[in-house]
RODO-2510 file (C-alpha; in nm, 4 decimals, decimal comma):
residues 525
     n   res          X          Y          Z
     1     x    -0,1666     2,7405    -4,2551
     2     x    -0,0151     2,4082    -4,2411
     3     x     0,1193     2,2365    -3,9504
     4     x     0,5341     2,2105    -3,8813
     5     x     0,6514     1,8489    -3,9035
     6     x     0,9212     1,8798    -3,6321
     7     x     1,0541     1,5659    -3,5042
     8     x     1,2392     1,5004    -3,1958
     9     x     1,5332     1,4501    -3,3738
    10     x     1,5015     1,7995    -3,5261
    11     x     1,5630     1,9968    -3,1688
    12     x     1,8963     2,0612    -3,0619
    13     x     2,0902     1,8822    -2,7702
    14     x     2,0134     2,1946    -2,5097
    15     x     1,6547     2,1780    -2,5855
    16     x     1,6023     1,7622    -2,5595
    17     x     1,7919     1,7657    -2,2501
    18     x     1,5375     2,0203    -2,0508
    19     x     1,2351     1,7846    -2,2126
    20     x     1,3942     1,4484    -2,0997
    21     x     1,5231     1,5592    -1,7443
    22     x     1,1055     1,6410    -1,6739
    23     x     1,0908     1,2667    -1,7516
    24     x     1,1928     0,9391    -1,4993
    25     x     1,5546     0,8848    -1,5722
    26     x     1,5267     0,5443    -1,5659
    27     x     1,2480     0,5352    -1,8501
    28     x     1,5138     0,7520    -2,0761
    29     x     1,7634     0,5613    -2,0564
    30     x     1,5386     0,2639    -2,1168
    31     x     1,3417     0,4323    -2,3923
    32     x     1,6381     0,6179    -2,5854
    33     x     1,9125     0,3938    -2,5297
    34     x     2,0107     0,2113    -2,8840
    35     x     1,7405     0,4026    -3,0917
    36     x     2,0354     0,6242    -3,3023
    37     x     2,3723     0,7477    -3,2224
    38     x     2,2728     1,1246    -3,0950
    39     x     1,9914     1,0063    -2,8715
    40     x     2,2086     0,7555    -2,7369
    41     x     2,4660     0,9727    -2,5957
    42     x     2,2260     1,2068    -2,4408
    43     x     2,0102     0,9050    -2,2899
    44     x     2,4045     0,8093    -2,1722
    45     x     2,5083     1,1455    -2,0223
    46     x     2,5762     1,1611    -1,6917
    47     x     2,2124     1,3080    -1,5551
    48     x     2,0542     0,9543    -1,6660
    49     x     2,3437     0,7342    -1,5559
    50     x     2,5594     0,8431    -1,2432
    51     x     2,2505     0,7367    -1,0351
    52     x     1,9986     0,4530    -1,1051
    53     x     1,6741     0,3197    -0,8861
    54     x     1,6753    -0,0249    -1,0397
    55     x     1,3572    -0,1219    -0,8525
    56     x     0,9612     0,0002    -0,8483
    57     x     0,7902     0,1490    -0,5203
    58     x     0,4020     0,1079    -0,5420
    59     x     0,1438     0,2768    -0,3591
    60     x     0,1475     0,0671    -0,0400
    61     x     0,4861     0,1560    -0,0188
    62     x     0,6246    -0,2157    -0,0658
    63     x     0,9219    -0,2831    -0,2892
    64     x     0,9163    -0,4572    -0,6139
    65     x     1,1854    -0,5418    -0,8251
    66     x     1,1651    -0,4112    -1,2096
    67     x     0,9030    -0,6057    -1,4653
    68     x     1,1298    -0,9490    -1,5614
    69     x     1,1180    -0,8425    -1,9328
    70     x     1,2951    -0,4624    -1,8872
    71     x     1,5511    -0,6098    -1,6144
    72     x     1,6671    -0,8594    -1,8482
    73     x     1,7033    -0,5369    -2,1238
    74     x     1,9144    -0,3324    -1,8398
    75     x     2,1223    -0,6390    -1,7372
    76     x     2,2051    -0,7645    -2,1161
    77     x     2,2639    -0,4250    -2,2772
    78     x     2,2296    -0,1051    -2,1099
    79     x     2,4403    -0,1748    -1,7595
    80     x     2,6938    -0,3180    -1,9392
    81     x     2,7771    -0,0091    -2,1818
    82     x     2,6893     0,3079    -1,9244
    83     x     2,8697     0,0743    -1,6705
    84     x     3,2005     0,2891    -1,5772
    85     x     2,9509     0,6148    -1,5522
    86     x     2,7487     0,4322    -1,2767
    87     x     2,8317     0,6376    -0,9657
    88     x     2,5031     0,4780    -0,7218
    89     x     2,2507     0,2219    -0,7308
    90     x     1,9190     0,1740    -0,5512
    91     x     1,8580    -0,1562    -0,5115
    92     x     1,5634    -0,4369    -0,3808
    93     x     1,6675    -0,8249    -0,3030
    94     x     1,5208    -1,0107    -0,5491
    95     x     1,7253    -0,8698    -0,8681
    96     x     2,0327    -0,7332    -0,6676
    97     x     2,2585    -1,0459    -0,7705
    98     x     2,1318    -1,0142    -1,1303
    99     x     2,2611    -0,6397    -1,1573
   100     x     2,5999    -0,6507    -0,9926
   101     x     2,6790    -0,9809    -1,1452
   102     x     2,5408    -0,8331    -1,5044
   103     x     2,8940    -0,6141    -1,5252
   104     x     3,1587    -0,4374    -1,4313
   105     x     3,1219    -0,0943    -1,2226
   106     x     3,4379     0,1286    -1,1320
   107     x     3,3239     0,3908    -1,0713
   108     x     3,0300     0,2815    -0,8160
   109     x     3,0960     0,4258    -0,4537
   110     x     2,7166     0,4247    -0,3331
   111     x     2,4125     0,1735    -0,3096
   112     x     2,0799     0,1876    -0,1360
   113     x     1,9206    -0,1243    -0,0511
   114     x     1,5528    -0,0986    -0,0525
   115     x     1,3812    -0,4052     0,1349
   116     x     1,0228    -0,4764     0,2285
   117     x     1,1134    -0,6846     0,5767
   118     x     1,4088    -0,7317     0,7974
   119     x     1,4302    -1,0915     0,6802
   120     x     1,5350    -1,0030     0,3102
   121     x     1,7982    -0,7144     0,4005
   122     x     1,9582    -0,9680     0,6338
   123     x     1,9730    -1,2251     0,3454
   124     x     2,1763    -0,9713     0,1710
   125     x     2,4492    -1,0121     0,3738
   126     x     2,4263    -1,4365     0,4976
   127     x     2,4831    -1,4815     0,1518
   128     x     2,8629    -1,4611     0,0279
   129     x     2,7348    -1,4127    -0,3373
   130     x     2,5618    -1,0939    -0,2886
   131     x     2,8654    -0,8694    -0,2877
   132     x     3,1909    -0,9642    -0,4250
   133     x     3,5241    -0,8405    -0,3314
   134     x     3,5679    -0,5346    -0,5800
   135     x     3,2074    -0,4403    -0,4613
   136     x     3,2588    -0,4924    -0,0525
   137     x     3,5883    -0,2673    -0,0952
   138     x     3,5044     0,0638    -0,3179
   139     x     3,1316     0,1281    -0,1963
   140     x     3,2158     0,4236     0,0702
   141     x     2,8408     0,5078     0,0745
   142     x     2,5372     0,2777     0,2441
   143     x     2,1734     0,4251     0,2965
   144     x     1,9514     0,0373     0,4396
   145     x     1,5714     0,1488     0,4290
   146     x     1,3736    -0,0976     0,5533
   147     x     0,9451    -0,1004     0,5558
   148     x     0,7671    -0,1664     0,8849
   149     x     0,7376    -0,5083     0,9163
   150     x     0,4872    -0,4949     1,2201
   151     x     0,4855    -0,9345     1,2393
   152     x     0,8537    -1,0184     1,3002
   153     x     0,8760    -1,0922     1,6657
   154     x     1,3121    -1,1018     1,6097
   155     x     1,3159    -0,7474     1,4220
   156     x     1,5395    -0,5656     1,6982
   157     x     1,7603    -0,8508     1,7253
   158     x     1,7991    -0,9247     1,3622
   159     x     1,8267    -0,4947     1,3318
   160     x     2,1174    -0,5366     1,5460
   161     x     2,2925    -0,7915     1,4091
   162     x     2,2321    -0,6582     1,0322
   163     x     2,3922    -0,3827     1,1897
   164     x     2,7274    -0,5454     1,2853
   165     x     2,7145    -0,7385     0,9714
   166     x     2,7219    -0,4127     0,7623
   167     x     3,0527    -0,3129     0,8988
   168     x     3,1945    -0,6357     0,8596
   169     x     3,0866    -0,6630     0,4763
   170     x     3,1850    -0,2463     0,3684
   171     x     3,4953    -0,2360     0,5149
   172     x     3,5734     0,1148     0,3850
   173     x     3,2690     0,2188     0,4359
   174     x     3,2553     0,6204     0,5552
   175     x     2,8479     0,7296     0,5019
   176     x     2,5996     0,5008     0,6521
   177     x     2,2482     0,5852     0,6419
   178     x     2,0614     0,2991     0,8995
   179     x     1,6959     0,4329     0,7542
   180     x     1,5411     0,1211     0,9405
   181     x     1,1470     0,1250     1,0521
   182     x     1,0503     0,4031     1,2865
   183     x     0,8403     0,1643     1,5208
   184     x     1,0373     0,1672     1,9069
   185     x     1,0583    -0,2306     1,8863
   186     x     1,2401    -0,2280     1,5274
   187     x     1,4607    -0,0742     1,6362
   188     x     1,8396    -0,0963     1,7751
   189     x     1,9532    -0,2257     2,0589
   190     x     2,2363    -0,3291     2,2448
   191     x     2,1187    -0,3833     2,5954
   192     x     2,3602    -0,3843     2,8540
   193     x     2,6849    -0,5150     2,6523
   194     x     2,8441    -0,3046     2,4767
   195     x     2,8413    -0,4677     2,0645
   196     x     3,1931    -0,6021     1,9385
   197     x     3,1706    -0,3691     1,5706
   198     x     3,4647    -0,1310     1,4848
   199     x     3,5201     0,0688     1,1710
   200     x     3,8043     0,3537     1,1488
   201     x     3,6792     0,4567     0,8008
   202     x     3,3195     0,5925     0,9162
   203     x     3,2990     0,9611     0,8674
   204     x     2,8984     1,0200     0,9161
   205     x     2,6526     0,7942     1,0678
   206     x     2,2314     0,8105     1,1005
   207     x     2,0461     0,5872     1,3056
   208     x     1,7553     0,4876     1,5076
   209     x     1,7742     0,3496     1,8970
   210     x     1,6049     0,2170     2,1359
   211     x     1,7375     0,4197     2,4396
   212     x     1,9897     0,6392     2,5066
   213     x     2,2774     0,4122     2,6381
   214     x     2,2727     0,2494     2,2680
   215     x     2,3532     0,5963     2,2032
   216     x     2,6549     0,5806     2,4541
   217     x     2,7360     0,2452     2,2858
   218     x     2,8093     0,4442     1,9902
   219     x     3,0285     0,7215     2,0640
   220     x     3,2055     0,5114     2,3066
   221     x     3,5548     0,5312     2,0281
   222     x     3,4525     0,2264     1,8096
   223     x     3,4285     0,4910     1,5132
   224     x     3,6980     0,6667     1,5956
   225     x     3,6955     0,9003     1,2682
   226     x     3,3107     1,0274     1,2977
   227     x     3,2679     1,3524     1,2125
   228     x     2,8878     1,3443     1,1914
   229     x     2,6122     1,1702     1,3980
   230     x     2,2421     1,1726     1,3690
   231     x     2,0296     0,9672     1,6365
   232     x     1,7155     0,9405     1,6948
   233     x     1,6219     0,8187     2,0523
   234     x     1,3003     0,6321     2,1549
   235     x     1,3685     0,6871     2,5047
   236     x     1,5425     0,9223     2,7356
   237     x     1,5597     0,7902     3,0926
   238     x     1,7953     0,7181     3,4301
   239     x     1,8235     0,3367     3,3576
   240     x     2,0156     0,4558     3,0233
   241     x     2,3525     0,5804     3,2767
   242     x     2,4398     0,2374     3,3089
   243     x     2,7131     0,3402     3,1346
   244     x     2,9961     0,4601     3,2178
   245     x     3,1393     0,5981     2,8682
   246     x     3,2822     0,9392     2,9282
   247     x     3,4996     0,9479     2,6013
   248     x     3,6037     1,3101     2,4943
   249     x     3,4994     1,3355     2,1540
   250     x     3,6741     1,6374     2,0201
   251     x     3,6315     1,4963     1,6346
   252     x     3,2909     1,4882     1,5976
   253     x     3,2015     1,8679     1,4077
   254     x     2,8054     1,7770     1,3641
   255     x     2,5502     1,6037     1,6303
   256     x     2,1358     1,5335     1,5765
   257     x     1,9777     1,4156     1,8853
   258     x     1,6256     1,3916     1,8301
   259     x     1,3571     1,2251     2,0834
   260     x     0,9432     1,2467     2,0731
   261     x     0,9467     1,0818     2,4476
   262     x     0,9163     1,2942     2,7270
   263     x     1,2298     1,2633     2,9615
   264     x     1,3354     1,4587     3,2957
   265     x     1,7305     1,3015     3,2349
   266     x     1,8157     1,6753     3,0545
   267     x     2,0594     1,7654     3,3010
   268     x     2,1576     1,4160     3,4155
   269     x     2,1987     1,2637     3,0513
   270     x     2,2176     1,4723     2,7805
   271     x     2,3650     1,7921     2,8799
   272     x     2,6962     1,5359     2,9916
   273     x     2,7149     1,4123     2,6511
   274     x     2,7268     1,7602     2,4773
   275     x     3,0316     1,8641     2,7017
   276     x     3,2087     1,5544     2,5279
   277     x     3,1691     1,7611     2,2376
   278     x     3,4247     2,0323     2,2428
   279     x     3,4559     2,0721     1,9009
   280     x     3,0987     2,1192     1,7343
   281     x     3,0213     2,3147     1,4490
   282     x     2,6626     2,2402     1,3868
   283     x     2,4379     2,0968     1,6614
   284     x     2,0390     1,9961     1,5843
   285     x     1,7866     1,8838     1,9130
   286     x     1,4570     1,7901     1,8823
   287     x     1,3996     1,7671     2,2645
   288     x     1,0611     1,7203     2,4693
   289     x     1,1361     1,7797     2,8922
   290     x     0,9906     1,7863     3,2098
   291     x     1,1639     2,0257     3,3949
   292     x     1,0959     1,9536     3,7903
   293     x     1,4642     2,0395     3,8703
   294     x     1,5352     2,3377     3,6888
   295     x     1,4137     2,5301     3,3930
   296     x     1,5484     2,6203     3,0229
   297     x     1,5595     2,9200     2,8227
   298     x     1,7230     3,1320     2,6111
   299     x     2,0298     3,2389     2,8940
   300     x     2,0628     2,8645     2,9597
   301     x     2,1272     2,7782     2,5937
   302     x     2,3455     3,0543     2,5699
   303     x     2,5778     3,0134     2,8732
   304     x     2,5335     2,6007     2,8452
   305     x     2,5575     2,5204     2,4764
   306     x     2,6519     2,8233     2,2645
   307     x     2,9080     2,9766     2,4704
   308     x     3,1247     2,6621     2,5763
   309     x     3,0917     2,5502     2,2328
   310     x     3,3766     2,8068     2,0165
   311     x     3,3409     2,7038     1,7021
   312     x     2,9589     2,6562     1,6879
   313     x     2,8034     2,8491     1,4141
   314     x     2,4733     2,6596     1,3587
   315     x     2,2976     2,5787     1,6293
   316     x     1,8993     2,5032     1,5306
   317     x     1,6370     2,3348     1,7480
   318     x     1,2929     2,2325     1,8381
   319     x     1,2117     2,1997     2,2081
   320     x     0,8687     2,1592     2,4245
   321     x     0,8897     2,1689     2,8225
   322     x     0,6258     2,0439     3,0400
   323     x     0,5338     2,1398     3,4099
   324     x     0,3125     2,0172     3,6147
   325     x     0,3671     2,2244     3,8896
   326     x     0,2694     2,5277     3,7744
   327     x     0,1705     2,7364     4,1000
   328     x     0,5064     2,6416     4,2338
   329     x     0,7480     2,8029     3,9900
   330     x     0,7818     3,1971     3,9067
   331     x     0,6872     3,0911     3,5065
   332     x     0,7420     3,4211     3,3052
   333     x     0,5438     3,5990     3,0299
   334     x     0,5688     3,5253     2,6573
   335     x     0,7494     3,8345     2,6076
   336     x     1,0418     3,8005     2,8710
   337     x     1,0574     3,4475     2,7674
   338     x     1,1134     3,5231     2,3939
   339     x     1,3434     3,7810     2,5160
   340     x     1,6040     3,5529     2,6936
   341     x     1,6579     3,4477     2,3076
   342     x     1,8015     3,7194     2,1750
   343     x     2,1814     3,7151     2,0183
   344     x     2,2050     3,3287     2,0342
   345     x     2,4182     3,2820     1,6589
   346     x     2,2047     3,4076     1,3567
   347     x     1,8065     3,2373     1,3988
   348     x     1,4869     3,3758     1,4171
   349     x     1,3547     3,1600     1,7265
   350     x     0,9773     3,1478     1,8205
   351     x     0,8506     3,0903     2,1392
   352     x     0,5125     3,0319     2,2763
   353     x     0,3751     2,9178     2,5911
   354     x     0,0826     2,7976     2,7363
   355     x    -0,1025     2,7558     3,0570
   356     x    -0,3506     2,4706     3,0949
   357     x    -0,5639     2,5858     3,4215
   358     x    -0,7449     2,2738     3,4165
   359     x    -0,5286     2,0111     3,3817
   360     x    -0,2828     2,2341     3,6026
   361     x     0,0523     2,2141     3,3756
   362     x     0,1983     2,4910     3,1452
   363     x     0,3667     2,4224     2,7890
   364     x     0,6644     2,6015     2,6624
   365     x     0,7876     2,5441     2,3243
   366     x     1,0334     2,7373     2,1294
   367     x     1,2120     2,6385     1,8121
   368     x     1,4966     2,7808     1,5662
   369     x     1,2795     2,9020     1,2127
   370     x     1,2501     2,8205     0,9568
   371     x     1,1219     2,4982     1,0769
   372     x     1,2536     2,1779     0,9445
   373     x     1,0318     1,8673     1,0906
   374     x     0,7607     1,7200     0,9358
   375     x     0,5310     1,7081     1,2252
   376     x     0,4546     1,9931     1,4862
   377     x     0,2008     1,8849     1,7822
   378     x     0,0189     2,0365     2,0574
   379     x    -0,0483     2,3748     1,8420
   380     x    -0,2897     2,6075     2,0549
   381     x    -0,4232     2,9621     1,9669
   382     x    -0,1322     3,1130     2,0493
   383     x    -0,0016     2,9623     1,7954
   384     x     0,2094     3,2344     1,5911
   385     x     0,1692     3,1671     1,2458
   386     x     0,4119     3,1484     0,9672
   387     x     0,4421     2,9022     0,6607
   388     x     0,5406     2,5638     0,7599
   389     x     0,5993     2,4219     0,4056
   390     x     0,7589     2,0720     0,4743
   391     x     0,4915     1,9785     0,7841
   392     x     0,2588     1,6897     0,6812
   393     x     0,1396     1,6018     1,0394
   394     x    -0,0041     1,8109     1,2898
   395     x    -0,2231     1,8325     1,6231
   396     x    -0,4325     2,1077     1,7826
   397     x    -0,5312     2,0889     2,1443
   398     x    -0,6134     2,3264     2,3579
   399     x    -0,8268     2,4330     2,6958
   400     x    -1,0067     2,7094     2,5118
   401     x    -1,2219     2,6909     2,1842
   402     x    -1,1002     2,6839     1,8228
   403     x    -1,2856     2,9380     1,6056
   404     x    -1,3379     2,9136     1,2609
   405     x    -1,0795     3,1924     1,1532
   406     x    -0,8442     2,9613     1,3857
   407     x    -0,8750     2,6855     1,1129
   408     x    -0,8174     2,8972     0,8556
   409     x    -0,4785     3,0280     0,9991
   410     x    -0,4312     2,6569     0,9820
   411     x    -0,4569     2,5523     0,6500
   412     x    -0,2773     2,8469     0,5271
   413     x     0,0111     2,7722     0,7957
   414     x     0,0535     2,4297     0,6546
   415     x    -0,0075     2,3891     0,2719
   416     x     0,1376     2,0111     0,2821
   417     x    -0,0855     1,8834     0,5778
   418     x    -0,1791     1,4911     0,5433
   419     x    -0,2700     1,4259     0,9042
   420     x    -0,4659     1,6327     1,1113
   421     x    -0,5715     1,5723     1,4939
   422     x    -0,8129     1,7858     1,7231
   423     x    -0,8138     1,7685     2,0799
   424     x    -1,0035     2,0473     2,2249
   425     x    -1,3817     1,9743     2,4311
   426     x    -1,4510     2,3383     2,4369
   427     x    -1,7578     2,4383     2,2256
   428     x    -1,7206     2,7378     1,9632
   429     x    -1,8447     3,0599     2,0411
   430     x    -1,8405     3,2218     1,7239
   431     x    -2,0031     2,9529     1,4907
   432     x    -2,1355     3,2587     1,3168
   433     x    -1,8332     3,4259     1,1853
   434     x    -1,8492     3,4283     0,7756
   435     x    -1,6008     3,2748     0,6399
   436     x    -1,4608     3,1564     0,3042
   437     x    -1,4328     2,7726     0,2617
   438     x    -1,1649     2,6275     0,3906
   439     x    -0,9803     2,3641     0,1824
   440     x    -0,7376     2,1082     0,3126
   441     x    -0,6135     1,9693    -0,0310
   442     x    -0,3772     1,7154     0,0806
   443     x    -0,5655     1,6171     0,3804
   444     x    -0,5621     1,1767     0,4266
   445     x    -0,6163     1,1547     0,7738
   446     x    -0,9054     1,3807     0,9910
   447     x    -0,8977     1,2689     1,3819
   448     x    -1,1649     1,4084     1,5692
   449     x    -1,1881     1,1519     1,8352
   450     x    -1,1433     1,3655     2,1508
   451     x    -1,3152     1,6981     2,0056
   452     x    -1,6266     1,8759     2,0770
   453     x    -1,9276     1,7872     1,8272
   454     x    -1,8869     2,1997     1,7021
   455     x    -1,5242     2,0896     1,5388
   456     x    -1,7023     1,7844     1,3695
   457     x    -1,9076     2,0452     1,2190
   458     x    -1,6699     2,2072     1,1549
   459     x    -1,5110     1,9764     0,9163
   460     x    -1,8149     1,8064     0,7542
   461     x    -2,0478     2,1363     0,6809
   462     x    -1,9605     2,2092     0,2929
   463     x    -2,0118     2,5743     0,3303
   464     x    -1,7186     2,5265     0,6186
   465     x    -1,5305     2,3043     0,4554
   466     x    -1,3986     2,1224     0,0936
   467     x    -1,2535     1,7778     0,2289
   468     x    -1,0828     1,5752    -0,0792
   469     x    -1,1939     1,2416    -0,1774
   470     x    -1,1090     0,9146     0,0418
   471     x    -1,0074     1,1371     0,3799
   472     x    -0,9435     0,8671     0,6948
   473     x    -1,1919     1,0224     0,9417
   474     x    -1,1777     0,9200     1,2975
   475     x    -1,4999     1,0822     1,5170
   476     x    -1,7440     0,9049     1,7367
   477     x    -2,0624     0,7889     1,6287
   478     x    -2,2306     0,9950     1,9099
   479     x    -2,1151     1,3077     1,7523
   480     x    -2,1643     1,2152     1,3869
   481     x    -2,5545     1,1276     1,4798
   482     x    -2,5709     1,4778     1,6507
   483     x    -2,3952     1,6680     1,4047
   484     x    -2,5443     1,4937     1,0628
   485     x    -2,9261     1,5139     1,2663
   486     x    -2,9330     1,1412     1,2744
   487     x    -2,7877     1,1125     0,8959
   488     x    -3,0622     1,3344     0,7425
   489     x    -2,8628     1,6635     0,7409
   490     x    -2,7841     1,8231     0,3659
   491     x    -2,5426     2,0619     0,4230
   492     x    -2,3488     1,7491     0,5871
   493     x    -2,3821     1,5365     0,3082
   494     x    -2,1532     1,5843     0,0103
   495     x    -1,8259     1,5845     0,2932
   496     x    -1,9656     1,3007     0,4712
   497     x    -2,0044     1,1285     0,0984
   498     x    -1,6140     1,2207     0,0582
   499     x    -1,4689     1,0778     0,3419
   500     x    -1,3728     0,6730     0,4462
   501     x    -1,5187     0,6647     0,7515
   502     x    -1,3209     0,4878     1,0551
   503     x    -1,5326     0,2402     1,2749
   504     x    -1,4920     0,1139     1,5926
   505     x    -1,8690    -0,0088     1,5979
   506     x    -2,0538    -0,2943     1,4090
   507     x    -2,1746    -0,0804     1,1256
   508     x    -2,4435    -0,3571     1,0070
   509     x    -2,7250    -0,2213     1,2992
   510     x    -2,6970     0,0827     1,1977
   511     x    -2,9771     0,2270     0,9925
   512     x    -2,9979     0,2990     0,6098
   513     x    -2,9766     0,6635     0,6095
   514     x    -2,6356     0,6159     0,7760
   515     x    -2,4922     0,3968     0,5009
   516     x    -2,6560     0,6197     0,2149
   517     x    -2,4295     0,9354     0,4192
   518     x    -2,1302     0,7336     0,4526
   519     x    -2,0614     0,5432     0,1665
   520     x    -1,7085     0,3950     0,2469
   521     x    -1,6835     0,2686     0,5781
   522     x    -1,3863     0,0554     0,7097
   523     x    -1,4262    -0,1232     1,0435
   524     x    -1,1016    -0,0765     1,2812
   525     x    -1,2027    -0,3548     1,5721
***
């Protein structure tokens, strides 16, 4: 039987198109562009050339521009004939002048700006030959994504004023995406007076503050058109009512508050700001409280949110309370508290609570499913299961053991874990149990720090566990003597091989077996 000779240029147009939109769009055009006519209007279709990243992002997460010799290729010949299909570009400093200067772009409404530091995006826009006029007037679209740059001591001040500068470059400008570093000192912050920037075009905003009266600052009129704003808050506190901004905002149809910081300001700051609101159609809180004054539930959401709110028809949330007087409040059962949830607008809600007898404080959390962050802390076993596809980090803590079956629920609950921290001193009680192996394929980061030596068994016994190759682990040396038998253990040996093991410790005293057991050790002093 002799083999077909089909060529690439033998399948049809349908056919090509699946095969090349499995491939990076930016290596088709490159590749096909120029090589005959047919192949060059598919590479030329609009799935390879309304939207471009012009720029490489390597492992470390840093931002490179494209190698000199294929930037010259895009610049020279094929920007300049797909140029009036360009609808975005993604771009990085160093060859952003090169590109927009390279041609023409009419149709262009978006760009992304992709910068390692604070220090380059802000010499995008000191420079009056980054953007010219035709560009500064039709983009309507602007996501900034900036990498932590931990060793700028002005970040927040030069975030702020790259801020104002933005509004002052894009002056039609109706989508801004502020994607700056997550770290609380990166990120913005008007202090006390309120900032001078206007814009009557802006439609949705997203953005990252220090505290909540940069929040106020915000939806104080200066955008008087917003329809849609996303914030997430650092901090939540009394010193944030300094001011007085108590504008109406009947406009706004979609609100994000989200806030990892513990705050007791719930009634006092937060719940004044959504009665600005009176026009909502979609509201989204990711909320942690203390609730000394008063206590929330399903029948305050509904008679506080949901009910003044008429034209609310997705309301979804995420929201831990903490008390820490525990004996002194009438706290209800599981069951009646998952029952004050019922009937609020169309969302399976989950509720669990907790009681900490030792440290004296209860936990409530309760959140709208399917859940939509990438992190979910302080799981316990009460925890009630389900699949929590798009959750990479997580932490388990609790006043009672973990069994083995307990991690298992675990890694089937979260497929897409990368960081996992255990917080529980309470030994096992049924180390027994059989079990299958339990496999944590994505797994990067393994913090055992503050649990009991049974859960660093847990993890490094290969008939307990499969860890992948090069897993961070963080775990006293105390425990990994006792568990390991003072580095001589087999059954401890092919995990303990696998991971990069964290040290706070000189590891040069330590003795040869443990270097044969770990064999790639970093040293965190």
């Amino acid at each position: 039987m002799e083999y077909s000779r089909i060529q690439l240029d033998d399948l049809p147009d349908e056919i090509l198109l699946i095969i090349f939109e499995k491939l990076n769009k930016l290596s088709v055009l490159y590749s096909l562009a120029g090589v005959n006519k047919r192949l060059n209007v598919i590479a030329h279709s609009p799935n390879f050339t309304s939207r471009l990243n012009l720029l490489r992002c390597l492992s470390d997460h840093s931002i490179r521009s494209l190698p000199k010799r294929r930037l010259e290729r895009f610049c020279s010949q094929i920007l300049p004939e797909i140029h009036h299909k360009i609808k975005w570009l993604n771009l990085e400093p160093i060859s952003i002048k090169r590109i927009l200067l390279s041609t023409t772009y009419p149709a262009l409404y978006g760009l992304g700006l992709y910068c390692n530091n604070i220090e380059d995006a802000m010499s995008l826009f000191t420079s009056d030959t980054t953007f010219n006029h035709t560009v500064k007037n039709q983009i309507s679209s602007l996501v900034i994504n900036i990498r932590e740059n931990i060793n700028s001591n002005s970040s927040q001040c030069f975030y702020t004023n790259l801020f104002s500068l933005i509004f002052t470059t894009f002056l039609n400008l109706q989508y801004f995406n502020f994607a700056q570093s997550s770290l609380h000192h990166q990120r913005l912050s008007f202090g006390l007076s309120s900032p001078t920037l206007i814009s009557s075009s802006l439609l949705e905003l997203n953005v990252r503050v220090q505290d909540f009266t940069d929040c106020l600052h915000l939806l104080d009129g200066r955008f008087s058109q917003l329809r849609t704003f996303r914030v997430d808050v650092y901090r939540i506190f009394s010193a944030s009512s300094r001011t007085n901004n108590k504008v109406k905002l009947p406009d706004l149809k979609s609100f994000s508050l989200h806030c990892d910081m513990r705050t007791h300001a719930y009634d006092e700051l937060i719940m004044p700001l959504l009665r600005r609101m009176l026009n909502l159609e979609t509201l989204d809180l990711h909320l942690n409280l203390d609730f000394n004054t008063g206590f929330i539930d399903g029948n305050h959401l509904k008679e506080n949110i949901v009910n003044p709110m008429l034209r609310l028809n997705k309301f979804t949330f995420n929201i831990c309370l903490f008390n820490y007087l525990p004996h002194e409040i009438d706290l209800p059962s599981n069951d009646e508290f998952q029952n004050t949830f019922n009937n609020i607008l169309d969302h399976q809600i989950i509720s669990c609570l907790d009681y900490f007898h030792e440290s004296h404080y209860s936990y409530f959390h309760f959140y709208t499913f399917p859940y939509t962050l990438k992190s979910y802390d302080n799981i316990t076993n009460n925890f009630p299961g389900g699949l929590f596809d798009y959750v990479h980090t997580i932490s388990l803590h609790d006043e009672r053991p973990f069994e083995s079956d307990f991690f298992l629920r675990i890694a089937l609950s979260f497929p897409s874990m990368t960081s996992l921290t255990v917080i529980n001193q309470q030994p096992q009680k049924n180390d027994n149990q059989y079990l299958s192996i339990i496999k944590y394929p994505h797994l990067k980061v393994l913090n055992l720090i503050e649990a009991n030596d049974d859960y660093v068994e847990q993890f490094l016994v290969d008939n307990k566990c499969d860890l992948p190759n090069y897993v961070c682990l963080y775990a006293k040396i105390e425990s990994l003597t006792t568990v390991t038998h003072n580095f001589t253990r087999d059954v401890t040996r092919i995990n303990c091989s696998k991971v990069n093991y964290i040290s706070f410790d000189d590891v040069s005293s330590f003795s040869k077996d443990f270097r044969k057991y770990f064999l790639h050790v970093d040293i965190d002093m």
